[in-house]
N, C-alpha and C positions, 0 to 999 in steps of 0.2 A: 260290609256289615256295620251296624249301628256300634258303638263303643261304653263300655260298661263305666258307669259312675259307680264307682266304691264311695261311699259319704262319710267314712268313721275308718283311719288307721287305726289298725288294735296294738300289731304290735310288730316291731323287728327281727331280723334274726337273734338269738342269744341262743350259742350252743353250750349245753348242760348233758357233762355225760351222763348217758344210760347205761344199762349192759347186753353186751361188752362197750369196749372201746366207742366213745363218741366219733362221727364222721365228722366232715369239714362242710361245713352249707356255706351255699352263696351266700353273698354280704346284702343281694338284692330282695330277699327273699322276706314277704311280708303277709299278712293276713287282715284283711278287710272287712268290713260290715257290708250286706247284702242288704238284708232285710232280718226284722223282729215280727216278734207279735203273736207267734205260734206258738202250739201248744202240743206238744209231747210227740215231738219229731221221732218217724224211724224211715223215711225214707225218702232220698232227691232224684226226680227224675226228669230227662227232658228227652222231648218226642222226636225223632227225624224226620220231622217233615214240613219242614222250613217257615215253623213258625222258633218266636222268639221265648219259648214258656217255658219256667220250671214248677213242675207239678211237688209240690211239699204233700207227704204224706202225714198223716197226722196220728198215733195210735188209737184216740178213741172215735176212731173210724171216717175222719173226714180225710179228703183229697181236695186241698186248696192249688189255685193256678197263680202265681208270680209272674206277671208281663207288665212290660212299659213301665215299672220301676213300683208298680202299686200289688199289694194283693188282692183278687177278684172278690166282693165283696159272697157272690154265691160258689157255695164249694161243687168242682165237678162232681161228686159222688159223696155221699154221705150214709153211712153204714150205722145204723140203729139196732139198740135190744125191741125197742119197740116200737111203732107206729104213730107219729108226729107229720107235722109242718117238714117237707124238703127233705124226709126221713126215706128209707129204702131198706127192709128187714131181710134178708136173704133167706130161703128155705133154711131152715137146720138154725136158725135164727143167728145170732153175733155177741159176742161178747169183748172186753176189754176190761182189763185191769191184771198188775202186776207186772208180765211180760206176756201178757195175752192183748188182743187188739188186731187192728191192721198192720201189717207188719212188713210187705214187700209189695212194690209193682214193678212190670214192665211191658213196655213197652212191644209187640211183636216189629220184627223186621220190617215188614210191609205197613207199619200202622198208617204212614201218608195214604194208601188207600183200600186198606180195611179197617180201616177204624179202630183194630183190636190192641186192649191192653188186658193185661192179666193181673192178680191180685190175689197174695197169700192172708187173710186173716185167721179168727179165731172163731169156732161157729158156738152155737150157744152150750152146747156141750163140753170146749174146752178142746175141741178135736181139730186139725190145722183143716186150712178148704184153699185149694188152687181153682180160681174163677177166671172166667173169661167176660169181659163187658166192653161193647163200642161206647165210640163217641157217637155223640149224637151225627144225625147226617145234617139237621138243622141247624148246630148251634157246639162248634168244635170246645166250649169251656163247659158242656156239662156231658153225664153220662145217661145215655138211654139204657134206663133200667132194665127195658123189658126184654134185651138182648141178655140181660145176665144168666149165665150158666155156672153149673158146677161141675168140673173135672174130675175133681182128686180129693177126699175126703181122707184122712192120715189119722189114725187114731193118738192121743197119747196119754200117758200114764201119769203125767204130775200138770201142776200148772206151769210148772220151770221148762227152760231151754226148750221153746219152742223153733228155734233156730228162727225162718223167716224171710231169708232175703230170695229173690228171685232174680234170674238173668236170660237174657238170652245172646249162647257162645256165637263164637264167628260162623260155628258152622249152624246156624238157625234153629236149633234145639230149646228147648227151657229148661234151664239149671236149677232144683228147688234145691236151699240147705236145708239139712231137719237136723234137729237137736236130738240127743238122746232120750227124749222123753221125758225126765229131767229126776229130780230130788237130787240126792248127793251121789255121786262113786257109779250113777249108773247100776242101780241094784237089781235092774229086769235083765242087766249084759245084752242092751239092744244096740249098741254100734257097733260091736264085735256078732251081731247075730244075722244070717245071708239070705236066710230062708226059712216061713213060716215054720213049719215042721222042727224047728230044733229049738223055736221061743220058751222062754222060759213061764212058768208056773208059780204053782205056791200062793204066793200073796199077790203074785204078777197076773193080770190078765191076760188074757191069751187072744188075740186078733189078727187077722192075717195082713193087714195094714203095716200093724207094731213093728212089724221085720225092715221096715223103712225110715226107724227110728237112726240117727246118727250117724248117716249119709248123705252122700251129695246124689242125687237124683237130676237120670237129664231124658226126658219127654219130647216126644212129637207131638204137638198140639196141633197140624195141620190135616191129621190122620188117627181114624178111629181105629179099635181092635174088635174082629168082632166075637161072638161066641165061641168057645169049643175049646180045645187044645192050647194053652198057653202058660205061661210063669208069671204072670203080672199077679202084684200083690196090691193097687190100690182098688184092687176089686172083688168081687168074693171068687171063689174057684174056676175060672170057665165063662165066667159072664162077660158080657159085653164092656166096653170100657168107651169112652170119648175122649179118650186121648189113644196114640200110639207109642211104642217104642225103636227108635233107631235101631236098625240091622247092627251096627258097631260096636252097639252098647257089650261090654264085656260081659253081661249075662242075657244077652237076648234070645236064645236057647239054651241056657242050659239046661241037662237033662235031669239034674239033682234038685231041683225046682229053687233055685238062688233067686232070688225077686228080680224080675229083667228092668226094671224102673235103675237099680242100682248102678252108679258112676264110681262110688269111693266109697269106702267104708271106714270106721273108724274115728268120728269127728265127735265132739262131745256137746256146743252149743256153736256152731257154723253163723254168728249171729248177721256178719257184713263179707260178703267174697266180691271179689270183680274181675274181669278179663284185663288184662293186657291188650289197646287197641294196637301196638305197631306189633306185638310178639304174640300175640294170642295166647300167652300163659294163661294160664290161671292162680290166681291168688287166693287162698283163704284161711283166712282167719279165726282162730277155734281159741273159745275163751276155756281158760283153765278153770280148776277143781278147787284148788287152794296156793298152789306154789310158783307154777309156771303157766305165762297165758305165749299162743306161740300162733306162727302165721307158716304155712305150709304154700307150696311153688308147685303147682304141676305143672309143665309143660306143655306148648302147643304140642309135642309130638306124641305127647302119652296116649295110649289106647286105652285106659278107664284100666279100673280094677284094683285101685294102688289103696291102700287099708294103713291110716293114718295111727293107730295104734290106741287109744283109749278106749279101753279103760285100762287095759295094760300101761301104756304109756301117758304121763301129763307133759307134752313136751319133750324136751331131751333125758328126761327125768323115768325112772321106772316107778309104777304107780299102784299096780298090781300083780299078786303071782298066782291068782288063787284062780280056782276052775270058774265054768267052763270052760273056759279059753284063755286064760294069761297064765294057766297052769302048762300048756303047750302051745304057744303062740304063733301065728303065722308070721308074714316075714313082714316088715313094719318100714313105713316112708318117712325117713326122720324130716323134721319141720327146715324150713329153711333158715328159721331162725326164732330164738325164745325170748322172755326176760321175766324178771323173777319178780314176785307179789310183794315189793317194796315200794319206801319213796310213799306210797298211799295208791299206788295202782294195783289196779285186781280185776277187771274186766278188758280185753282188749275190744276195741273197734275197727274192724277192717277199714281199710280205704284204696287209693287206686296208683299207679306207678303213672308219676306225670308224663305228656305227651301232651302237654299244650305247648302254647307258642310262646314260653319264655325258655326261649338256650338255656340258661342255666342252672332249671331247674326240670330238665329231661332226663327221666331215668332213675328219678327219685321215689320211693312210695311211701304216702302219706296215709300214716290210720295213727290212731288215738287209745287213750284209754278212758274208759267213762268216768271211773271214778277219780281220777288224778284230773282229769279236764286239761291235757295238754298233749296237743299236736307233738308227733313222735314220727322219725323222717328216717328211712334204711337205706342205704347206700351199699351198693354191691361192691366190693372188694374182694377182686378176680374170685372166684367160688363161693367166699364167704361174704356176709353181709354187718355191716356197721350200722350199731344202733342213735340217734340223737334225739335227747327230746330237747324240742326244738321251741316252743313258745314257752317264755318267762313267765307269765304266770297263767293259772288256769282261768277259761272260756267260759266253764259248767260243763254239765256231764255234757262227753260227748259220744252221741245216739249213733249217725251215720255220717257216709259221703255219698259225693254225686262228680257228677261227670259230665260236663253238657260237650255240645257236637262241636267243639274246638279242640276239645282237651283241655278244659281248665277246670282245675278241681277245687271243691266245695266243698266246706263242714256244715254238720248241723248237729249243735245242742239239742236242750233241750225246747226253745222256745226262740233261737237265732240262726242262719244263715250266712255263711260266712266265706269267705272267698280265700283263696291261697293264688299269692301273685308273687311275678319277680318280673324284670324290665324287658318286655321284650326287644326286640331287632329293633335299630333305631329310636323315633321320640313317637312312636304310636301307641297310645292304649291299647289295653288287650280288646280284641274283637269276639267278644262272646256272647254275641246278640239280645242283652239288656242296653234297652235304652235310657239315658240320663236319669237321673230319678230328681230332676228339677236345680239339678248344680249345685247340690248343696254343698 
């Protein structure tokens, strides 16, 4: 493989406890300049299929390509309120601002040869839309529009905590986060809520969607459902659906009508999660209310079902006691680990547990907080986990990570690109398929 020019050391290791106890970071451990120039990052992504690209998502709806050390002057896809030059308006139309936007892609397993990637935004309504669009079969750096479809329309209640990120697990499913819907405290009790039928009222709208608010949801996208007899909620009663639901899923029949889309319950704004490439965990991370922002561990062997505890719970912290349900609560997954709304942090940013190719930085996982702007690094210590934040001073907010097909992981601000390195094996540069960006 080609070898990555990093052009701008940002900064060294300097471990600064967090809470709890700081861990011990390698001495090697550093953070680089990628690439600038972008504008209101929420997502990195790169494709398996042996090309060298990382697709920058962008929130007010463009998808820029990063190869050969430059960015693509025309963006793969570009998502509009309205109808322009190189514009693309989706049925149900687009919007962006606030925490609304384009907010997730991924990639499908097979994209080397179907083309497909998928795409969480925000439609002109405010309401979340899981899409499906090829690459062109002409021209792999842009998107042929006319492939675009809609899956999964998710209704929500506020502009806030639209969650956003999309994955897809080891075992080829698509993982969507959804937020609570959003405002404060979760006043509609939609991530504690399993199944249309018990949603709440009043001042709350009532949608059969809404019951898919504040969960991790995981879809067959290769398989439709069709009419008649079913539990699926991103559809009306009985209707056809283009998407399916895995057999495993922990409500994929059930007979109380629990939404079968449903993986976990309980998540309050799900805004970055990631897999575990050697452990197939799962990670994610759920920004707190006001006090504690915390990062939840399910494991490759869990069978789905596990109900993360907010709005009863913020973290390790108790949050609520009051009905519908934190008045008798079910049985709750405590986080793998928390830390508290100090220092100037108040959002947490998921990120990914390293498995690239620097020994000494395997096993570590890196996520952030937006508003503090500084890379933050947990170290498992046998059960428990050690908190460090880790870069001296802050980057700018920081939005997401990325992951390309080495295992080497990526931040991104708001408007930068940034690499996470340490020495690998011998005197070789990391091989993460950018090429020199001119030896600066």
């Amino acid at each position: 493989m080609r070898r990555l020019f990093a052009f701008a050391l940002l900064a060294a290791a300097t471990a600064l406890p967090a809470d709890p106890a700081a861990a011990q970071l390698p001495p090697d451990l550093r953070l680089e300049t990628v690439q600038g120039g972008f504008s209101d990052i929420t997502t990195l992504r790169f494709p398996d299929d042996g090309s060298e690209r990382m697709f920058v998502v962008e929130q007010g709806g463009r998808i820029k390509i990063f190869d050969d050390g430059n960015t693509l002057a025309t963006p793969f896809l570009r998502l509009c309120i309205s109808t322009g030059a190189g514009c693309y308006v989706p049925s149900g139309g687009f919007t962006s601002s606030g925490e609304r936007g384009l907010l997730g892609l991924a990639f499908h397993p097979q994209f080397a040869s179907n083309r497909q990637l998928y795409l969480n935004y925000t439609n002109g309504s405010g309401h979340t839309v899981i899409a499906r669009v090829q690459a062109s079969a002409g021209n792999a750096n842009l998107a042929d529009t006319g492939t675009f479809s809609i899956l999964l329309t998710i209704d929500q209640d506020f502009p806030n905590h639209n969650g956003g990120d999309i994955h897809f697990g080891p075992d080829g499913y698509l993982y969507i986060g959804m937020g609570d819907g959003g405002s404060g405290g979760d006043p509609c009790s939609r991530a504690q809520t399993l199944r249309p039928a018990d949603l709440v009222g009043g001042s709350c709208t009532i949608t059969r969607s809404r019951a898919l608010l504040g969960k991790m949801l995981r879809i067959d996208v290769d398989n439709a459902t069709a009419a008649g007899s079913h539990n699926l909620c991103g559809v009306a009663a009985g209707a056809a659906a283009p998407y399916a639901v895995p057999t495993s899923n922990p409500y994929a029949s059930d007979a109380t009508g629990i939404c079968a889309e449903i993986w976990a319950a309980g998540l309050r704004n799900p805004w970055r999660f990631s897999f575990d490439r050697q452990t197939n965990d799962l990670w994610i991370a759920d920004v707190g209310q006001g006090a504690r922002e915390e990062v939840n561990l399910e494991p490759a062997s869990s069978t789905g079902g596990l109900n993360y505890g907010w709005r009863c719970r913020e973290g390790t912290q108790s949050y609520s006691t009051s009905a519908p349900y934190c008045n008798n609560p079910p049985p709750f997954t405590a986080p793998a680990f928390d830390y508290a709304r100090s220092g100037g942090r108040c959002s947490i940013t998921g990120g990914y547990r390293y498995r690239g190719p620097a020994p000494s930085l395997d096993g570590l996982y890196f996520y952030g907080d937006y508003c503090q702007g500084r890379v933050l690094v947990a170290q498992a210590n046998g059960p428990s986990w050690t908190q460090t934040i880790w870069s001296p001073t802050s980057i700018g907010n920081i939005r997401t990570f990325g992951e390309d097909g080495d295992g080497n992981v990526y931040v991104g601000t708001v408007n930068t690109v940034f690499l996470i390195t340490g020495d690998p094996p011998g005197d070789e540069i990391f091989a993460d398929g950018f090429e020199p960006s001119g030896n600066r």
